[in-house]
N, CA, C and O atoms as a GROMACS GRO file, in nm:
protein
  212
    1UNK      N    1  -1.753   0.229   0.251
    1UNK     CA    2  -1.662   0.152   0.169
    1UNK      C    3  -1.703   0.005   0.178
    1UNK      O    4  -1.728  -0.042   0.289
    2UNK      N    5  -1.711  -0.072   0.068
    2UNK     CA    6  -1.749  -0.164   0.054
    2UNK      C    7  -1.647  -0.298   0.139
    2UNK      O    8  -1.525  -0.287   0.128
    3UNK      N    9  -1.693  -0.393   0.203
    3UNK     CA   10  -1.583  -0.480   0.269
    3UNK      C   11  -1.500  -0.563   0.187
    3UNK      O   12  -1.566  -0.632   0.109
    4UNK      N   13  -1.408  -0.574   0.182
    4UNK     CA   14  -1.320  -0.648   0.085
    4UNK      C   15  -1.324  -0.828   0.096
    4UNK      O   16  -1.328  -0.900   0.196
    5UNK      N   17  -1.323  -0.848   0.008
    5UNK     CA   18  -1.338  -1.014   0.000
    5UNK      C   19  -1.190  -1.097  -0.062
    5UNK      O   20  -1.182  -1.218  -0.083
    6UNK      N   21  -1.086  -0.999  -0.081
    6UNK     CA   22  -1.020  -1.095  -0.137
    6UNK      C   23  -0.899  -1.068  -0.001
    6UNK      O   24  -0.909  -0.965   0.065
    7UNK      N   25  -0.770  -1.186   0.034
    7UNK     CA   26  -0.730  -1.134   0.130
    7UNK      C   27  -0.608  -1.204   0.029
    7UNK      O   28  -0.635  -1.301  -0.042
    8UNK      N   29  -0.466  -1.139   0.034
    8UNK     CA   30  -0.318  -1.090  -0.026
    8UNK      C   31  -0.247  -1.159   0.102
    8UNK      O   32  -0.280  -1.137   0.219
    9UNK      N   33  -0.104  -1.279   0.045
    9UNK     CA   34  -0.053  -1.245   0.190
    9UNK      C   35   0.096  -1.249   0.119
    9UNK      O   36   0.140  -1.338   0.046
   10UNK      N   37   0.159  -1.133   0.158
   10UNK     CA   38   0.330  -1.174   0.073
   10UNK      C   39   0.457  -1.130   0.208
   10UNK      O   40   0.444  -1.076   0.317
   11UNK      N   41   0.568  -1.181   0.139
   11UNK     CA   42   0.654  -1.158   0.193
   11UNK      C   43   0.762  -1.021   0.218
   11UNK      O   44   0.800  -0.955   0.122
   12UNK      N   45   0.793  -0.998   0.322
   12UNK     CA   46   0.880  -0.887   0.362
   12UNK      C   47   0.990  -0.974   0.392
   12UNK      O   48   1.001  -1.095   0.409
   13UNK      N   49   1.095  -0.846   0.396
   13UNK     CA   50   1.237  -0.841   0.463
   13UNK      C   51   1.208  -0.801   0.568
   13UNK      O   52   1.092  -0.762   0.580
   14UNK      N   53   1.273  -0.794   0.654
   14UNK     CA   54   1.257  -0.772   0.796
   14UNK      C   55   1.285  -0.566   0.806
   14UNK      O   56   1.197  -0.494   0.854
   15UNK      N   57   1.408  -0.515   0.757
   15UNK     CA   58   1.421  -0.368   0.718
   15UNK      C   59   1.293  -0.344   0.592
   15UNK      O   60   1.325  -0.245   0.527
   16UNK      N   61   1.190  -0.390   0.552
   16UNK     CA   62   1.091  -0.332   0.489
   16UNK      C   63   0.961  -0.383   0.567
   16UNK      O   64   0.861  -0.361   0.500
   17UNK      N   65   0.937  -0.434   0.669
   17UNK     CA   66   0.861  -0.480   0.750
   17UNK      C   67   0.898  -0.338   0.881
   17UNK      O   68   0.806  -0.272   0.930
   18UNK      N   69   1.011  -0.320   0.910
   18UNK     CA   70   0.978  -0.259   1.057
   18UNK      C   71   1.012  -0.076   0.956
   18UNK      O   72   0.979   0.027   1.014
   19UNK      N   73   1.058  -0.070   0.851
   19UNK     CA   74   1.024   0.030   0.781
   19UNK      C   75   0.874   0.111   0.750
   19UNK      O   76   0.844   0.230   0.741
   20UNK      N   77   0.792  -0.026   0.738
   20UNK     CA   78   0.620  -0.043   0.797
   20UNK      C   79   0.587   0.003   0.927
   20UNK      O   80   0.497   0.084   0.951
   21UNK      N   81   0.641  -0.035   0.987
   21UNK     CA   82   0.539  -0.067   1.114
   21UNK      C   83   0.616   0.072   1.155
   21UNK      O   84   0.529   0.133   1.217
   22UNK      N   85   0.732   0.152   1.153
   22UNK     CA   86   0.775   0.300   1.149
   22UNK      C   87   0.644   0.380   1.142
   22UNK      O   88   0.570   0.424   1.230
   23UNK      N   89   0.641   0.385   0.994
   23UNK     CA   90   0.573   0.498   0.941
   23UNK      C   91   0.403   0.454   0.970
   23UNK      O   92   0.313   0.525   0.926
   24UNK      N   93   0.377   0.334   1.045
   24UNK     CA   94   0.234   0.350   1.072
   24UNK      C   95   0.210   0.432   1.197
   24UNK      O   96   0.131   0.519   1.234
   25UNK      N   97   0.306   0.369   1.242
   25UNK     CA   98   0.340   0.450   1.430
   25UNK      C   99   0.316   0.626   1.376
   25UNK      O  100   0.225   0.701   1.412
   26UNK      N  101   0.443   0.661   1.269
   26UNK     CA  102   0.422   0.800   1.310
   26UNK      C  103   0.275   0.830   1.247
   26UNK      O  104   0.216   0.926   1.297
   27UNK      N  105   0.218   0.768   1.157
   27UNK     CA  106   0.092   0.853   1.083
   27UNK      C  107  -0.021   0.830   1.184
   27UNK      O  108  -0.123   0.899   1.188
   28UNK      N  109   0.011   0.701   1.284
   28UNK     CA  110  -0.166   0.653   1.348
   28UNK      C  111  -0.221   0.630   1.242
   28UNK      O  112  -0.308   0.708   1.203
   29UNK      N  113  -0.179   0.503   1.156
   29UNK     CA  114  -0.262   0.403   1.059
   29UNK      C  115  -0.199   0.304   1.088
   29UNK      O  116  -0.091   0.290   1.145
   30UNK      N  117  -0.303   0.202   1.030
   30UNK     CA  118  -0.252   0.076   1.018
   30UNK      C  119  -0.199  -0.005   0.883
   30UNK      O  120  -0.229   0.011   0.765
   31UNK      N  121  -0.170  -0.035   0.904
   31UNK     CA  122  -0.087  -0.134   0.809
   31UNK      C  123  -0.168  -0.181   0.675
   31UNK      O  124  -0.117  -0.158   0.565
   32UNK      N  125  -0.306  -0.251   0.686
   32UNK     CA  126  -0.369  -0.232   0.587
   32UNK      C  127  -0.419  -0.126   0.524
   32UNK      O  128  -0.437  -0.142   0.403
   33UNK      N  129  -0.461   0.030   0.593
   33UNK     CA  130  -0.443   0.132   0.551
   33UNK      C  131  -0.342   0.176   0.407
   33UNK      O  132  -0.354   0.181   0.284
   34UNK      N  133  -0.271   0.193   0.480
   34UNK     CA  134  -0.151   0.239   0.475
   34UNK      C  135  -0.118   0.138   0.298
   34UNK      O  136  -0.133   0.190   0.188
   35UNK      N  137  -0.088   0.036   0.316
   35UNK     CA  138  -0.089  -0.031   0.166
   35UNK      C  139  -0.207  -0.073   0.116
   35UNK      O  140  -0.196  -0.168   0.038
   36UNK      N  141  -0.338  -0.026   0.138
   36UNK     CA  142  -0.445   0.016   0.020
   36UNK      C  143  -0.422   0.137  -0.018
   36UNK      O  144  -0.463   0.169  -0.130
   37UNK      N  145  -0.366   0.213   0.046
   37UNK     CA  146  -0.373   0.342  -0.030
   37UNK      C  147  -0.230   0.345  -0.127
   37UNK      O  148  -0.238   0.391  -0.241
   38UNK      N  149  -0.121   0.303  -0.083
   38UNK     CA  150   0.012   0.243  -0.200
   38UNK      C  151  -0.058   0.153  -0.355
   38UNK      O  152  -0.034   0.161  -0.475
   39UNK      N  153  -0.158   0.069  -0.268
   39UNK     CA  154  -0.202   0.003  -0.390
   39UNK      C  155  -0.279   0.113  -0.469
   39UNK      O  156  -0.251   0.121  -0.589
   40UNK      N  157  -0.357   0.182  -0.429
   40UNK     CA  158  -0.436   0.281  -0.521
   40UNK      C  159  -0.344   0.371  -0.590
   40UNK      O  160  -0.361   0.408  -0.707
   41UNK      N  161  -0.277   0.394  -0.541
   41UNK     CA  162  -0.168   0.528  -0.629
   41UNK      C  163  -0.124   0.405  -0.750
   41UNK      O  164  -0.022   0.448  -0.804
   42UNK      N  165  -0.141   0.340  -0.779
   42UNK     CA  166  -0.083   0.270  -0.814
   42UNK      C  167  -0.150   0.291  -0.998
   42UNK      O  168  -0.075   0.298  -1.095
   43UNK      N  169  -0.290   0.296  -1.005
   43UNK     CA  170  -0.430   0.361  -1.089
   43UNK      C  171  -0.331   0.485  -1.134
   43UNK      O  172  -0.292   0.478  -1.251
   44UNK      N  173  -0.299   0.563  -1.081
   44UNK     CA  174  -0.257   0.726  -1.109
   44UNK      C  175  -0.144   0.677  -1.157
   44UNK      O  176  -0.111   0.755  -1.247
   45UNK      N  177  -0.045   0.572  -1.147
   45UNK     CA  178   0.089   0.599  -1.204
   45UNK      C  179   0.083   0.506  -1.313
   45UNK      O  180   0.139   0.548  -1.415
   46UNK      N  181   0.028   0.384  -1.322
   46UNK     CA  182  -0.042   0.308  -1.440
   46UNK      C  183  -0.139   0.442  -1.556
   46UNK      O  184  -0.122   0.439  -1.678
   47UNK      N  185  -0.215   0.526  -1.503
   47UNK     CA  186  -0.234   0.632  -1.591
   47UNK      C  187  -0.125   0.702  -1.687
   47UNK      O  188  -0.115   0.718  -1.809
   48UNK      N  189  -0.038   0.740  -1.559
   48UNK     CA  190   0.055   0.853  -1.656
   48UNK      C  191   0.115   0.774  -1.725
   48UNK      O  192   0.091   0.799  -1.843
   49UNK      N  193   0.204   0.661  -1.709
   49UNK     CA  194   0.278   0.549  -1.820
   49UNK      C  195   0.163   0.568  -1.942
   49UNK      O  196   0.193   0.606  -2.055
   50UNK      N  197   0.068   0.546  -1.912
   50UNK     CA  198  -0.039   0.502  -2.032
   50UNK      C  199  -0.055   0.646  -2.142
   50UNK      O  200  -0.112   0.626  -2.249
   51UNK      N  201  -0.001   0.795  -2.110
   51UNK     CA  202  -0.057   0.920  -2.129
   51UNK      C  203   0.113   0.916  -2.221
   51UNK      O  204   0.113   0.971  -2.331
   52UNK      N  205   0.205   0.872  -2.189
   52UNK     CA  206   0.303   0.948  -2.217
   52UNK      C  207   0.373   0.807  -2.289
   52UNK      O  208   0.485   0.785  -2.245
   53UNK      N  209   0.332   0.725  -2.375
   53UNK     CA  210   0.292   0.633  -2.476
   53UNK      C  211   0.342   0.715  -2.583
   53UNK      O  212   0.330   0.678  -2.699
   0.00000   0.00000   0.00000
């Protein structure tokens, strides 16, 4: 996988921050993991909007 060059920095609530850091604990990922792959689903649901036009 190619290394990423651009770096994102935004804000949480504190109940959507430790809602994070939850579900990294139970999967054993990390945090950037974890929302590159939210960001990618993201392609698949921008698809279907686009299909059902």
């Amino acid at each position: 996988m190619p290394k990423p060059e651009i770096y994102i920095t935004f804000r949480l609530t504190q109940p959507e921050k430790d809602l994070l850091r939850e579900y990294c604990e139970q999967t054993g990922r990390n945090q950037t993991d974890v929302l590159r792959e939210l960001i990618r689903g993201l392609k698949r649901r921008i698809k279907r909007t686009n299909e059902e036009v």
